[in-house]
C-alpha atoms as a printed R data frame, in Angstrom:
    type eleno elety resid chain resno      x       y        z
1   ATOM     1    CA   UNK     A     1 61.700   7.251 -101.259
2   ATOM     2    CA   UNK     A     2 62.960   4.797 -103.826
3   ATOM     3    CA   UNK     A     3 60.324   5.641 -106.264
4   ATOM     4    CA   UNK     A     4 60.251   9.324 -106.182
5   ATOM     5    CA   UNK     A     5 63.282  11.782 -106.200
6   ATOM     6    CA   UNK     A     6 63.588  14.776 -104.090
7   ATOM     7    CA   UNK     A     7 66.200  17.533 -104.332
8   ATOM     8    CA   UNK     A     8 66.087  21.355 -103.204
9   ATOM     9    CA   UNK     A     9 68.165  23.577 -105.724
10  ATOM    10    CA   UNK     A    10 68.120  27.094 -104.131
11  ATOM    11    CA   UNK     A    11 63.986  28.387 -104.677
12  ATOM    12    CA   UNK     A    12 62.909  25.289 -106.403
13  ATOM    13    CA   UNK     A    13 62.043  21.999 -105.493
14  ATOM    14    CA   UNK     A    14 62.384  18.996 -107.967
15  ATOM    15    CA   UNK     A    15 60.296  16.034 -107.440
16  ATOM    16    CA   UNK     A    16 61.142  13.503 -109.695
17  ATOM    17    CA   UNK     A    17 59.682  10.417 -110.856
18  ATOM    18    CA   UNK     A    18 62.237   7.791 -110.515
19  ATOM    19    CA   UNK     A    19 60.857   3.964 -112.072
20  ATOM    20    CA   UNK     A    20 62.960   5.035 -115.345
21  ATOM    21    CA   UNK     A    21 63.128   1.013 -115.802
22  ATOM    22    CA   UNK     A    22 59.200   0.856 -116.496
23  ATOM    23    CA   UNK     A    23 58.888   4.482 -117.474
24  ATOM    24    CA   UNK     A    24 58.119   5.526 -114.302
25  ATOM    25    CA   UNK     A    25 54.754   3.272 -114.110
26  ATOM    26    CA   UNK     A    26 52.822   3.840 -110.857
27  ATOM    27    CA   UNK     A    27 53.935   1.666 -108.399
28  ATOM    28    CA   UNK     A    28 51.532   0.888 -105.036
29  ATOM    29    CA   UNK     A    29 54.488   3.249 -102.899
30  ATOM    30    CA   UNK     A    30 54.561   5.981 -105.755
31  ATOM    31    CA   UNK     A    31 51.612   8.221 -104.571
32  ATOM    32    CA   UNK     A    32 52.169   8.527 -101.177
33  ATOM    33    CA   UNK     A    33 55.718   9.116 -101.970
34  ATOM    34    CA   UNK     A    34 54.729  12.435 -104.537
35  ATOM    35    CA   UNK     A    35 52.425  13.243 -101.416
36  ATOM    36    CA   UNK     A    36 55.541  13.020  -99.236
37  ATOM    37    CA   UNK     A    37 57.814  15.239 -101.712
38  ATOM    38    CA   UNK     A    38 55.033  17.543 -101.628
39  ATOM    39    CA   UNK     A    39 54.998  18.313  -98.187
40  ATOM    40    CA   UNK     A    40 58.681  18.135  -98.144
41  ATOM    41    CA   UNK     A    41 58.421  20.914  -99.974
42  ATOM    42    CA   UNK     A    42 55.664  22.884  -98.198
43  ATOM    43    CA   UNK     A    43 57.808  22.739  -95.444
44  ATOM    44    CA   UNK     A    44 60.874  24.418  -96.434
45  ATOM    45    CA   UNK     A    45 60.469  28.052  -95.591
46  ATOM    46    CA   UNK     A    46 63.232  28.267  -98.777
47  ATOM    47    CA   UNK     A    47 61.360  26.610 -101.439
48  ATOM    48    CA   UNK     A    48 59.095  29.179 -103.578
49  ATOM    49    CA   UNK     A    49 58.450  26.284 -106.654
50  ATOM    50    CA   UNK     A    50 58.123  23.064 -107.203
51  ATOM    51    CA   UNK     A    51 59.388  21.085 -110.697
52  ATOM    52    CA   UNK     A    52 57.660  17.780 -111.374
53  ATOM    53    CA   UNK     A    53 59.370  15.832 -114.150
54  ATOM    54    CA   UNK     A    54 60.076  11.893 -114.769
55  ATOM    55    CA   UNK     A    55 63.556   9.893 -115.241
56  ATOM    56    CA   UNK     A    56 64.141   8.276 -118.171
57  ATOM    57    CA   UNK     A    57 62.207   8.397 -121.552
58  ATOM    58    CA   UNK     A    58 58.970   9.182 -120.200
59  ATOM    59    CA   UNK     A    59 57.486  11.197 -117.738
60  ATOM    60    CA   UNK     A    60 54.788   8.472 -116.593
61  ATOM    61    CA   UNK     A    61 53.105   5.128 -118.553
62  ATOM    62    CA   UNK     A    62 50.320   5.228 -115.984
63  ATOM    63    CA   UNK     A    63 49.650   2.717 -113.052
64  ATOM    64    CA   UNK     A    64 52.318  -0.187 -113.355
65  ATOM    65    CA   UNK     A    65 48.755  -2.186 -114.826
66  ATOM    66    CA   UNK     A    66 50.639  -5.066 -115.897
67  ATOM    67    CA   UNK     A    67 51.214  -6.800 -112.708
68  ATOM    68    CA   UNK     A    68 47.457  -5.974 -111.805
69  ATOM    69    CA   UNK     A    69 45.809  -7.255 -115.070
70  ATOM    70    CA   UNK     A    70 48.154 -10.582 -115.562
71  ATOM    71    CA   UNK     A    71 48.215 -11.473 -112.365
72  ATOM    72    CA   UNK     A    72 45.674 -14.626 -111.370
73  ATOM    73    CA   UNK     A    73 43.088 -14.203 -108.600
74  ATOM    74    CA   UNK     A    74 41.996 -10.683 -106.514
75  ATOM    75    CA   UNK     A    75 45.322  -8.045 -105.908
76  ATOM    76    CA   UNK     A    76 44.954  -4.222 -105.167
77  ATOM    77    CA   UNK     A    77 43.408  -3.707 -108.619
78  ATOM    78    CA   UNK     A    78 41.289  -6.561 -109.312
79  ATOM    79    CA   UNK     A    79 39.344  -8.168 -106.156
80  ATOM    80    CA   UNK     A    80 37.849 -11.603 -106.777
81  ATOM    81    CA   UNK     A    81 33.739 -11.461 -106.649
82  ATOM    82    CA   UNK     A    82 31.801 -10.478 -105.474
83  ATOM    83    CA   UNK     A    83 34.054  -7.154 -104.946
84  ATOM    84    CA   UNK     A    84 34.096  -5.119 -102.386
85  ATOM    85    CA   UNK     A    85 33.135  -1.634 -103.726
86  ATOM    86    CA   UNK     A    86 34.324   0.587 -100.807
87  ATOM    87    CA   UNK     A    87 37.652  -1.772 -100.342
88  ATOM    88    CA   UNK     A    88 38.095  -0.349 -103.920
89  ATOM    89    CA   UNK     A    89 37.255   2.912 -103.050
90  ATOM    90    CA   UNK     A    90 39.249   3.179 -100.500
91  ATOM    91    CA   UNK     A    91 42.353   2.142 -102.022
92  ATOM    92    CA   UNK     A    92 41.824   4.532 -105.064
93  ATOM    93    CA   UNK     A    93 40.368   7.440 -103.127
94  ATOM    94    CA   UNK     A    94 43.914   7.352 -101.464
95  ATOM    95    CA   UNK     A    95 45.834   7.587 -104.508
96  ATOM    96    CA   UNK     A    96 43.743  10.106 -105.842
97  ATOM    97    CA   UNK     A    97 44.191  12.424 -102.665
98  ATOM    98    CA   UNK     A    98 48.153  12.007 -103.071
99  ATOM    99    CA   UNK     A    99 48.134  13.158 -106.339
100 ATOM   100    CA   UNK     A   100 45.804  15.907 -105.246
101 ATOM   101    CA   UNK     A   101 48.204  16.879 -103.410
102 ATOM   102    CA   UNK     A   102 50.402  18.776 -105.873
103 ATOM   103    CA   UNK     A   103 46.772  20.689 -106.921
104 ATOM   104    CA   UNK     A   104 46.625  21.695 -103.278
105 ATOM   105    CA   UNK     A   105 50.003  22.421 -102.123
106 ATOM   106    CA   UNK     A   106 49.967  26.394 -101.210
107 ATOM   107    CA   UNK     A   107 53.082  26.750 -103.215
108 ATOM   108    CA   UNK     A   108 52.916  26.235 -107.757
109 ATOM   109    CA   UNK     A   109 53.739  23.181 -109.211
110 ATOM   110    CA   UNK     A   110 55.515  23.257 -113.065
111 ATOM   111    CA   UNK     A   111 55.150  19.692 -114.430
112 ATOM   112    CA   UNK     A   112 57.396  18.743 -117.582
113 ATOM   113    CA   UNK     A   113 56.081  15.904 -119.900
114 ATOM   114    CA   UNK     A   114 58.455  14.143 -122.466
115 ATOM   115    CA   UNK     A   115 57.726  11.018 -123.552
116 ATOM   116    CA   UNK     A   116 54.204   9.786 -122.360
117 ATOM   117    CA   UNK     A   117 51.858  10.783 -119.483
118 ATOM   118    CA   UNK     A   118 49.022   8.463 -120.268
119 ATOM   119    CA   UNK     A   119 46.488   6.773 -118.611
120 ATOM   120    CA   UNK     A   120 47.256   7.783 -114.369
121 ATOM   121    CA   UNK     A   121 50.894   9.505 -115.792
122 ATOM   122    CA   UNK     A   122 47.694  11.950 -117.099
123 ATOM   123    CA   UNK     A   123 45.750  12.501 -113.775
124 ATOM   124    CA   UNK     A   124 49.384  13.220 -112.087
125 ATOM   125    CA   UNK     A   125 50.629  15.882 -114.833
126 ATOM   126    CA   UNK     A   126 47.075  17.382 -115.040
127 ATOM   127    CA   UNK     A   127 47.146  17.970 -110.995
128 ATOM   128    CA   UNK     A   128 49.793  20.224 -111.235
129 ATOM   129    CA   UNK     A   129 49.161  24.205 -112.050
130 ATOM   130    CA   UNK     A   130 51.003  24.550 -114.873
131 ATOM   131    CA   UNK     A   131 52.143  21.607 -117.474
132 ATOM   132    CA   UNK     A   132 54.440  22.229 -120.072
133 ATOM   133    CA   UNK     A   133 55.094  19.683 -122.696
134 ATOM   134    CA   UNK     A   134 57.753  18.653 -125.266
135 ATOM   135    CA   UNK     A   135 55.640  18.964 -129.154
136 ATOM   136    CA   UNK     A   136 56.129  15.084 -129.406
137 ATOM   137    CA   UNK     A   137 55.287  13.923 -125.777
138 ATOM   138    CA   UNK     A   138 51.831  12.062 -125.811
139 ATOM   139    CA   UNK     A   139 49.375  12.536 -122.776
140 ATOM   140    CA   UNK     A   140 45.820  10.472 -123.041
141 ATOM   141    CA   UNK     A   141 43.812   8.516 -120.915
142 ATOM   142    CA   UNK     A   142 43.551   5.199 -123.031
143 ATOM   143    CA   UNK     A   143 41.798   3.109 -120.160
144 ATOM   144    CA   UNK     A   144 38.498   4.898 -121.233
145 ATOM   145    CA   UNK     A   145 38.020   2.414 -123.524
146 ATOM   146    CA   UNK     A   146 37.397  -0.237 -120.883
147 ATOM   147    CA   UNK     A   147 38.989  -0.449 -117.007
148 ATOM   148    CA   UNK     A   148 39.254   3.166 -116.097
149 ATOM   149    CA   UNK     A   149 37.831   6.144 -115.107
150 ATOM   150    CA   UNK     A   150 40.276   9.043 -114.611
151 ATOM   151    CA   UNK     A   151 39.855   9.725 -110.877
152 ATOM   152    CA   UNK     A   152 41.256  13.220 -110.589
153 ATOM   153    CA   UNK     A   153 39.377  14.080 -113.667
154 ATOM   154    CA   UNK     A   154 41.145  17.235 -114.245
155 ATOM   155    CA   UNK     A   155 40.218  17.117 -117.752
156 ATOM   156    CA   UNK     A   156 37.088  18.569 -117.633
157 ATOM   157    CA   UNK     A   157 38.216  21.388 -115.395
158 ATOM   158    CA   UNK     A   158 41.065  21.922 -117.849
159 ATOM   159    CA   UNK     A   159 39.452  21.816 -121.201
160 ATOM   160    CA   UNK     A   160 35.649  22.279 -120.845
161 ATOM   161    CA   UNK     A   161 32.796  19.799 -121.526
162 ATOM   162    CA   UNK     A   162 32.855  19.185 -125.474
163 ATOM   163    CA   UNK     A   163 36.821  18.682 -125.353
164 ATOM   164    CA   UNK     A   164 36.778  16.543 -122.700
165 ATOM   165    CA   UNK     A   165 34.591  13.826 -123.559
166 ATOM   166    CA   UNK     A   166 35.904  14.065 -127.000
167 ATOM   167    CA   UNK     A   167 39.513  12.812 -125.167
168 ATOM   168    CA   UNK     A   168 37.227  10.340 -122.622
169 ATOM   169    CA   UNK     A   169 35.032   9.190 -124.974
170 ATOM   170    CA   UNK     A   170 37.711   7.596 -127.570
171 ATOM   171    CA   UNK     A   171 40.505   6.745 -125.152
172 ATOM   172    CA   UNK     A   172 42.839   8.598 -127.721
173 ATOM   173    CA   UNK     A   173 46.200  10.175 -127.045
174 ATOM   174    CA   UNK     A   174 47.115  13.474 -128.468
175 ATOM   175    CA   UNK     A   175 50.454  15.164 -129.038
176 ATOM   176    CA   UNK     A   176 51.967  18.009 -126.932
177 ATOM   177    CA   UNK     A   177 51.432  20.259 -129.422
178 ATOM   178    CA   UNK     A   178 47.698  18.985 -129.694
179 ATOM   179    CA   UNK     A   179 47.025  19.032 -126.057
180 ATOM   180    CA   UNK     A   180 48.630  22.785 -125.694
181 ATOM   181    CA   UNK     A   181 46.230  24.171 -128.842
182 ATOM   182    CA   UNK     A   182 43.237  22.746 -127.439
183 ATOM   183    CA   UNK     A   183 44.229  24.146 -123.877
184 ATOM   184    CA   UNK     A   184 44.738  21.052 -122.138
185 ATOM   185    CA   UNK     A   185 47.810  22.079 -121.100
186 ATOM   186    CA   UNK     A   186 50.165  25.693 -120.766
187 ATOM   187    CA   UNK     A   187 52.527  25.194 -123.255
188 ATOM   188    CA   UNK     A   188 54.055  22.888 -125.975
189 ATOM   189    CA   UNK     A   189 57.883  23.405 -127.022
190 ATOM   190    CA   UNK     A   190 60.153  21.354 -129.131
191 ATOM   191    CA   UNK     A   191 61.837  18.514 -127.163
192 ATOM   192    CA   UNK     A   192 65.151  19.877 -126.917
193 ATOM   193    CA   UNK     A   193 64.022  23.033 -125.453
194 ATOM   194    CA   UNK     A   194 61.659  21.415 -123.054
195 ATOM   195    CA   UNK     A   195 64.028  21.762 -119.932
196 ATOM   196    CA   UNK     A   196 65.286  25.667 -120.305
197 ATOM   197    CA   UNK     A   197 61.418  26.527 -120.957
198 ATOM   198    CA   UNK     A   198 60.386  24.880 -117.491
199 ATOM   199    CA   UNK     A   199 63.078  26.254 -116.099
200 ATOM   200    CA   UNK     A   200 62.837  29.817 -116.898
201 ATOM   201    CA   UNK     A   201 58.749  29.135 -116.216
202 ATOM   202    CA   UNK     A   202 59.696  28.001 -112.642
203 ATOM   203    CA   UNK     A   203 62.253  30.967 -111.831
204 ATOM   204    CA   UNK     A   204 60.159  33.368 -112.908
205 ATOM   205    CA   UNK     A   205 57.104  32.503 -110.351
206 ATOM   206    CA   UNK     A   206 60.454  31.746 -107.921
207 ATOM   207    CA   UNK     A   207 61.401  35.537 -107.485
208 ATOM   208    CA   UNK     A   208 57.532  35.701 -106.085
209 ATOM   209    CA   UNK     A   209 56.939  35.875 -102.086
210 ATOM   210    CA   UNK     A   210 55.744  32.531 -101.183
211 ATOM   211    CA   UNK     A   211 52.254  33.896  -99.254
212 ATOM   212    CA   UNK     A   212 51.947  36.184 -102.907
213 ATOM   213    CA   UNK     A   213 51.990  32.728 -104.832
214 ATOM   214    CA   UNK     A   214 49.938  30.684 -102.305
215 ATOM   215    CA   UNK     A   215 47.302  33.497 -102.376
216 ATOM   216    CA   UNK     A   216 46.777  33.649 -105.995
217 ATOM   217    CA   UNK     A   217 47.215  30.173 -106.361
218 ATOM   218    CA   UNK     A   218 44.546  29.534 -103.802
219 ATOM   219    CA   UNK     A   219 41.806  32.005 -104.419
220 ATOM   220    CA   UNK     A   220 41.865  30.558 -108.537
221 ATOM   221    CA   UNK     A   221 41.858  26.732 -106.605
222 ATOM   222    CA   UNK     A   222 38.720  28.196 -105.083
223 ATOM   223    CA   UNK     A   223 37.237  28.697 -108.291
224 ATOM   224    CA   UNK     A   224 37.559  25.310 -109.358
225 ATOM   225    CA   UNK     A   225 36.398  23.910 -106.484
226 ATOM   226    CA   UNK     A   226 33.127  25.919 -105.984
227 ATOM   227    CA   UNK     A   227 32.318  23.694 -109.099
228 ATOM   228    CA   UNK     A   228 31.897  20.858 -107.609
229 ATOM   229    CA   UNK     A   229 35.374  19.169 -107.894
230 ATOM   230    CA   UNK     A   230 35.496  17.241 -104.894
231 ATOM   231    CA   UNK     A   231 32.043  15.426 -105.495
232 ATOM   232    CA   UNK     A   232 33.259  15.067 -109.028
233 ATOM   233    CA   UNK     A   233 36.166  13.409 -107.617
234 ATOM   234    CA   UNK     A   234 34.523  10.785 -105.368
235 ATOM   235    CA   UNK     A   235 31.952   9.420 -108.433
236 ATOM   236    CA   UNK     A   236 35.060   9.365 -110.967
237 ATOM   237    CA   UNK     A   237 37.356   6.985 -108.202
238 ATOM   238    CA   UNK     A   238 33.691   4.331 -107.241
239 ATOM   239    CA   UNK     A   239 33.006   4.192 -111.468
240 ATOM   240    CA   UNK     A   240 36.740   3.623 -111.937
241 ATOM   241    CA   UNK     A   241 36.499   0.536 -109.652
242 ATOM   242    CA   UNK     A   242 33.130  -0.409 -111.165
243 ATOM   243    CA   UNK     A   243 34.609  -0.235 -114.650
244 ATOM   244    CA   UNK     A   244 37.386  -2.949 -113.397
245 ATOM   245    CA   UNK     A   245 34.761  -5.194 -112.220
246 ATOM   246    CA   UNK     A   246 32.042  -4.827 -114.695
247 ATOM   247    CA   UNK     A   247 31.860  -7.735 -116.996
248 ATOM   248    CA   UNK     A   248 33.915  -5.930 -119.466
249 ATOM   249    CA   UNK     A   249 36.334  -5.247 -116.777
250 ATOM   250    CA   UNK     A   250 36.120  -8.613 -115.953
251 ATOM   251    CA   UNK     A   251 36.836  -9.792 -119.817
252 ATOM   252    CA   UNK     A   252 39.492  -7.699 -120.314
253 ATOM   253    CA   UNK     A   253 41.388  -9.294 -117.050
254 ATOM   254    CA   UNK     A   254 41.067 -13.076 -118.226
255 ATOM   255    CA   UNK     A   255 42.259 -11.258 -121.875
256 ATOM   256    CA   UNK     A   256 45.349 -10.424 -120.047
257 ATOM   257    CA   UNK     A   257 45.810 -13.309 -118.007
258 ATOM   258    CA   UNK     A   258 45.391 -16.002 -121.014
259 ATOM   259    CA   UNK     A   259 47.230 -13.513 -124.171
260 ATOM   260    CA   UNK     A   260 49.089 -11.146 -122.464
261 ATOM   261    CA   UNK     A   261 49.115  -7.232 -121.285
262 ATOM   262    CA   UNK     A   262 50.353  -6.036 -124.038
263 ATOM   263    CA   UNK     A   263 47.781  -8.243 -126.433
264 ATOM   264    CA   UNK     A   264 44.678  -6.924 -124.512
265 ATOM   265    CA   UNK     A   265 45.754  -3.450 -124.504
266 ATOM   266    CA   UNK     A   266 46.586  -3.406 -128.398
267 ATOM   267    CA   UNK     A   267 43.292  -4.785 -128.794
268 ATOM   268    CA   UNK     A   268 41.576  -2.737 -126.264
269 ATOM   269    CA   UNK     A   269 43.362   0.584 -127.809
270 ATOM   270    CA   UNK     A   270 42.658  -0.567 -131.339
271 ATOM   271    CA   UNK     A   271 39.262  -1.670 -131.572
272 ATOM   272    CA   UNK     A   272 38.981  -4.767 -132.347
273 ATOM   273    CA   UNK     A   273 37.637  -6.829 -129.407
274 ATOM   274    CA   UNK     A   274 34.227  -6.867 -128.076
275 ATOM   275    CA   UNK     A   275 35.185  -6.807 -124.293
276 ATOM   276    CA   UNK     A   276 30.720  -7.067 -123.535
277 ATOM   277    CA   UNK     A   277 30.654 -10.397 -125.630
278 ATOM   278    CA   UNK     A   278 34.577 -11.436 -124.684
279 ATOM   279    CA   UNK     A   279 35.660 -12.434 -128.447
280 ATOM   280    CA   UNK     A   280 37.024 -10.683 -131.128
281 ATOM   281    CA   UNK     A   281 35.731  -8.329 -133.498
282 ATOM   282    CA   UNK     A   282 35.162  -9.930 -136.968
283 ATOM   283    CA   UNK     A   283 36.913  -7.439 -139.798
284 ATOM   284    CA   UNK     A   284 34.566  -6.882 -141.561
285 ATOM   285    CA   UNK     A   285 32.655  -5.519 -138.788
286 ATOM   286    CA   UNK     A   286 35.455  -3.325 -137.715
């Protein structure tokens, strides 16, 4: 499990996200490999918690897009057209179910953000049940603004309808301390006390029975569920393959491949490119 660390420490199991190189960016081995810690986990009759966190600076920079976006011709990501919708779907629906797996385990699941949890590094922190984040970690779902669809879509579950599309609709990020006052996440805490706050979190719900915390934890998963968050699930994962094949999808690809990842996102994230007519955005129209 190169990509994902798992240790048992007494009650609580630590999963860790270990690509500290690339700030943990979502490799194609990563999901299945949280899905594996999970169950890892579930398993051990001595494990009452679980700790999600990320090595390094950052907890997660989202799907490892670079290698997707610059790369010429069809890969996992990008399929040459015409595309093959349910090839997509398939791939994503996957990914999506893995990280679903931390929502579904029958034991709770603390995640600790520092640094970043954008873009997928969102849908993974949001699938946990409680999130707890250092004040100047950043957690947003920038592909919004063109080639992505957040396929867990947790944030509507977690924040309600107006506060959700205002995060979907701009592609912004917000702070920790941001996210936690709007109630996108538990808690927000400075950066230094981050770690003792998750920890005294997670052995607090650790002195718990294990069938006490699955049953609570299950009955208010029902809740969520009854509204629809399956179905809302499988349209999120086909529109975020449609939005990486659309003709802006498309544009934004060739962007990458001619001027670079890091050009088309800066461009993407700031504005100033019209990915529908594939050329810039004149200043004074800005």
């Amino acid at each position: 499990m190169s990509h994902v660390a798992y240790e048992k420490d007494g009650r609580i199991g630590r999963i860790t996200l270990n690509r500290p190189e690339v700030m943990n960016a979502i490799s194609l081995e990563m999901p299945g490999q949280i899905a594996a810690a999970v169950a890892e986990a579930e398993a051990d009759p001595d494990v009452h918690v679980m700790i999600l966190s990320g090595a390094g600076k950052a907890f997660c920079s989202g799907y490892d897009l670079m290698a997707f976006a610059e790369a010429e011709g069809g890969n996992p990501g990008v399929q040459e057209m015409p595309w093959d919708p349910m090839k997509d779907y398939q791939f994503m629906w996957k990914n999506t179910q893995d990280f679903m797996s931390l929502f579904r385990a029958m034991k709770p699941v603390v995640c600790k953000v520092h640094g970043f949890a954008v873009a997928g590094g969102s849908d993974i922190a949001l699938c946990a049940d409680l999130t707890v984040m250092a004040e100047d970690a950043q957690i947003g779902y920038m592909p919004a603004r063109v080639w992505g669809s957040p396929t867990t879509q947790m944030w509507v579950y977690r924040l309600g309808m107006e506060k959700a599309k205002r995060m979907l609709l701009t592609g912004d990020k917000v702070s920790g301390r941001e996210a936690a006052d709007m109630g996108l996440v538990l808690k927000a805490v400075p950066s230094d006390e981050l770690d003792d706050e998750v920890e005294r979190l997670a052995s607090r719900m650790a002195s718990v029975p294990i069938n006490q915390l699955a049953m609570q934890k299950m009955v208010i998963n029902q809740a969520v569920e009854a509204m629809g968050l399956n179905e809302t699930q499988r349209l999120a994962t086909i529109f975020d393959g449609i939005t990486r094949h659309s003709p802006e999808g498309m544009n934004f690809k060739d962007r990458s491949e001619a001027k670079g990842w890091k050009q088309a996102v800066q461009e993407r994230d700031e504005g100033t490119f019209d990915w529908t007519r594939n050329e810039e955005i004149p200043k004074s129209n800005r």
